[in-house]
C-alpha positions as CSV (number, residue, x, y, z in Angstrom):
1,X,-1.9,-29.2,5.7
2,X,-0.1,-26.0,6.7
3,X,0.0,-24.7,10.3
4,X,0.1,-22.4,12.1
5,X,2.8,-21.0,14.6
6,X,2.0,-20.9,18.2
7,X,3.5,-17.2,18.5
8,X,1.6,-16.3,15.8
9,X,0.3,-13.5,18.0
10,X,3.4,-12.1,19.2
11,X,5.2,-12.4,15.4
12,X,1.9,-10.0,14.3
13,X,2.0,-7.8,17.3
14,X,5.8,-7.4,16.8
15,X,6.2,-6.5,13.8
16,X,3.5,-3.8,13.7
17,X,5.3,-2.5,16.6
18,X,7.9,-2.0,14.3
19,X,6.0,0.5,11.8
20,X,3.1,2.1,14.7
21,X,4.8,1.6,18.7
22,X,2.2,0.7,20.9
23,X,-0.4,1.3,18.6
24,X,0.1,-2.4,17.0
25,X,-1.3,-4.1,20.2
26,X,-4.8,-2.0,19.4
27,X,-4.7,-2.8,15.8
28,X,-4.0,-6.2,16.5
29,X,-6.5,-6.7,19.1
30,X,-9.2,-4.6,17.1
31,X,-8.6,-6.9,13.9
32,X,-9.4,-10.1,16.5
33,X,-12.3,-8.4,18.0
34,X,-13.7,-7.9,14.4
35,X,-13.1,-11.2,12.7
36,X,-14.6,-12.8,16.1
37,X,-11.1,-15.1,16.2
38,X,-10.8,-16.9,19.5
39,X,-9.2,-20.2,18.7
40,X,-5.7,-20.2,19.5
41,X,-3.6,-21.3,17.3
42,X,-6.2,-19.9,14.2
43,X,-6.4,-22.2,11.8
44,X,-4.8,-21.2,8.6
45,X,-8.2,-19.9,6.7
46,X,-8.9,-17.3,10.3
47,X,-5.2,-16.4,10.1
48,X,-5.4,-15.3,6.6
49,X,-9.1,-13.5,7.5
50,X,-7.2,-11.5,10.1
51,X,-4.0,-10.1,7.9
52,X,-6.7,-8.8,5.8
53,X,-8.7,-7.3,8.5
54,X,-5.2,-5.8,9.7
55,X,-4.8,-4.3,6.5
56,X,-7.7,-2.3,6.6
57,X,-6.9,-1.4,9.8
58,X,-3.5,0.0,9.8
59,X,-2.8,3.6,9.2
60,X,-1.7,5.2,5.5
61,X,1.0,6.1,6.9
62,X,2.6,3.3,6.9
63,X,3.7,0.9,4.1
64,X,0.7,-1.7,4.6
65,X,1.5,-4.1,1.3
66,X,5.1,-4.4,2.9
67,X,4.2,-5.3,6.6
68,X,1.3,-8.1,5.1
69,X,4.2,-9.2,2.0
70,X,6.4,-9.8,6.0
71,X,4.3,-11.3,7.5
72,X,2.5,-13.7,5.0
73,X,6.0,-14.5,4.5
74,X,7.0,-15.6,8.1
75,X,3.4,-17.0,9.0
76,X,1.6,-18.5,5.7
77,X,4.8,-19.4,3.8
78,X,7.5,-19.7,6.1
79,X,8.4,-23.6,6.7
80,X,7.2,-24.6,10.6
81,X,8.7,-25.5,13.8
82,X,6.9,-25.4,17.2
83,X,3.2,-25.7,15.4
84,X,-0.3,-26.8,15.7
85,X,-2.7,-27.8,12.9
């Protein structure tokens, strides 16, 4: 069964930060708002609802397939330490 990592939040959060400042932290809480998630950790089937729900969210401007590629990577793929199922 795969996890999910406890900073989960902050790994999402961060990296939009990355491509959109401050604006991440609104996309990111938007997206939750939207998908209804309150469980914390998600399980893996919420977390992969929400990366699709941040990538409707997140501005053209920014390279959207590349930030969701990231961070499927270091939260669906990645191999876990510190996690919940």
């Amino acid at each position: 069964m795969k996890t999910v990592p406890l900073d989960w939040r902050q790994q999402i959060t961060h990296r939009l930060a990355t491509e959109v400042g401050v604006l991440g932290e609104i996309i990111v809480a938007d997206a939750l708002r939207e998908v209804g998630l309150k469980r914390n950790p998600p399980t893996m089937e919420e977390l992969t609802g929400l990366l699709r729900q941040l990538r409707r969210e997140l501005p053209s401007m920014v390279d959207g397939a590349r930030i969701m590629a990231d961070l499927n990577r270091s939260l669906v793929l990645a191999p876990r330490r510190g996690t919940q199922p």
